[in-house]
C-alpha positions as CSV (number, residue, x, y, z in Angstrom):
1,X,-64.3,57.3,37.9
2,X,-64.5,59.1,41.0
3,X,-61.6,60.1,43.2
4,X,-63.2,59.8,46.3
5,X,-63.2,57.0,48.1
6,X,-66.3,55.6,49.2
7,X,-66.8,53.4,52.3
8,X,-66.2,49.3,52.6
9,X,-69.6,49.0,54.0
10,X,-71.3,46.6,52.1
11,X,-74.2,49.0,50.8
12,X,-73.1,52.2,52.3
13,X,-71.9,55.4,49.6
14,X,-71.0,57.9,52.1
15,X,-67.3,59.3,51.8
16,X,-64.7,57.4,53.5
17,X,-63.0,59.3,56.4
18,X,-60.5,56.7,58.3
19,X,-58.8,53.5,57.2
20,X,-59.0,50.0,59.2
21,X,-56.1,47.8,59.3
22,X,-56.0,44.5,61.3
23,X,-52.5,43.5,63.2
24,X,-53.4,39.7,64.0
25,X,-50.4,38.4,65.6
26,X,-51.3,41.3,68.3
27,X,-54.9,40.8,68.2
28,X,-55.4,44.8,67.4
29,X,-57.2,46.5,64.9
30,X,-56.2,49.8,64.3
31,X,-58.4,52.6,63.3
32,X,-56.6,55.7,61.8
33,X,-57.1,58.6,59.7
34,X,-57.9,57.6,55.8
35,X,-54.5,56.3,54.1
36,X,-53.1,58.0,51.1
37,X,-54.1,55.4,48.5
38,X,-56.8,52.2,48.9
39,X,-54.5,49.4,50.1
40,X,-56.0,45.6,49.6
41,X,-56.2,44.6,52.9
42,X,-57.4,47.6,54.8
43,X,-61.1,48.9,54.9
44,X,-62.0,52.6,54.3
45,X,-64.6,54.3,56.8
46,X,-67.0,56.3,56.6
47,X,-67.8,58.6,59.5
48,X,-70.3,57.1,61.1
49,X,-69.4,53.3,60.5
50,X,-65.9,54.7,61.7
51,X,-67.8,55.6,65.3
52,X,-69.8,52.2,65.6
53,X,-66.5,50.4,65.2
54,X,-65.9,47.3,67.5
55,X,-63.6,44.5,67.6
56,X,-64.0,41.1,68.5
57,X,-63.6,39.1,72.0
58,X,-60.2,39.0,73.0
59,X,-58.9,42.2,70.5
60,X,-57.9,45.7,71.3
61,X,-59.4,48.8,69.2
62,X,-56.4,51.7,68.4
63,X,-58.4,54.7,67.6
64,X,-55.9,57.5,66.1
65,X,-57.0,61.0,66.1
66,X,-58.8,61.5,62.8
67,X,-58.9,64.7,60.9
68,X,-62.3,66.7,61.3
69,X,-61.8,69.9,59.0
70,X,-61.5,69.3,55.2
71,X,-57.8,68.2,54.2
72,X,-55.7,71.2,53.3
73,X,-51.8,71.4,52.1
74,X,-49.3,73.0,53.9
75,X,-47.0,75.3,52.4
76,X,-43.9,72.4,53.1
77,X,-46.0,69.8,51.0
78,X,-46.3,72.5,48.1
79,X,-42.7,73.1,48.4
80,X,-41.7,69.5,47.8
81,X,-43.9,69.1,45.0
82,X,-42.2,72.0,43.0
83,X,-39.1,70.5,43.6
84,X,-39.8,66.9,42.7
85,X,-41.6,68.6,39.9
86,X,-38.1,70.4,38.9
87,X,-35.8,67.8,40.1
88,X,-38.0,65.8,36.6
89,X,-37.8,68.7,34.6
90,X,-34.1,68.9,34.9
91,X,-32.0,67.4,32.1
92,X,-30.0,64.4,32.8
93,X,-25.9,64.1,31.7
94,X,-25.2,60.5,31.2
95,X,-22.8,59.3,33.0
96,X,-19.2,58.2,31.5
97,X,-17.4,55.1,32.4
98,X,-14.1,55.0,31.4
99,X,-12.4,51.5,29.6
100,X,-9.1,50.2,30.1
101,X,-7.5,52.7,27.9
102,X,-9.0,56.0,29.3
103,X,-11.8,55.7,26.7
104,X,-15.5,56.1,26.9
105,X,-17.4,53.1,27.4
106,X,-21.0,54.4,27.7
107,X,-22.1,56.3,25.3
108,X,-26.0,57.1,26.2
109,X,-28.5,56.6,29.0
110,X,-32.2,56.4,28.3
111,X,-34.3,55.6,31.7
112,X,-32.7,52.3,33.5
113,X,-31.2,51.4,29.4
114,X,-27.5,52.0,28.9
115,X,-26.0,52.1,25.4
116,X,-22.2,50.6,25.6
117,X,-19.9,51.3,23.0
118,X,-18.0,47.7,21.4
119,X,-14.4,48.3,22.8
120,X,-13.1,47.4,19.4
121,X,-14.3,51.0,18.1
């Protein structure tokens, strides 16, 4: 599968470069730069179809600037990345409850499972 997307034009293959969303209640359709992911209600653009864009009788057209040079990462989005990437890597404590009598309660975490220790033992 390819990871680029391709434009909602029925019969058009050309890269999609800006995303189309629709605000009815304000009778607007807004024409931005291509969203991170494909979302089910919005319609990805390719450049030209992008340009020919208009909007019916009655509805405003919000062109945001769209991005012209190919997409490039900053040094703050590889920063963030490494540290969500160590932030995962690090090894988790579980945490430990206390009972009634000063005892541990919990005695494992595994992902959003907790393993609770019968206060008879």
């Amino acid at each position: 599968m390819s990871s680029v997307r391709r434009c909602s034009r029925t019969a058009c293959g050309r890269p999609a470069v800006a995303t189309l969303t629709y605000v009815y209640a304000d009778s607007t359709a807004v024409l931005g730069p291509l969203a991170t992911y494909a979302e089910p209600h919005c319609y990805d653009l390719c450049a030209e179809h992008a340009e020919r864009l208009t909007a019916p009788r009655g509805w405003e057209v919000v062109r945001l600037a769209l991005e012209t040079g190919p997409l490039r990462r900053s040094s703050d989005d590889l920063e963030a990345l490494a540290n969500a990437v160590r932030e995962a890597a690090r090894p988790q404590t579980p945490r430990q409850g206390r009972g009634p009598d000063g005892d541990s309660t919990e005695g494992g975490r595994r992902g959003h499972l907790r393993v609770l220790r019968s206060p008879d033992n």
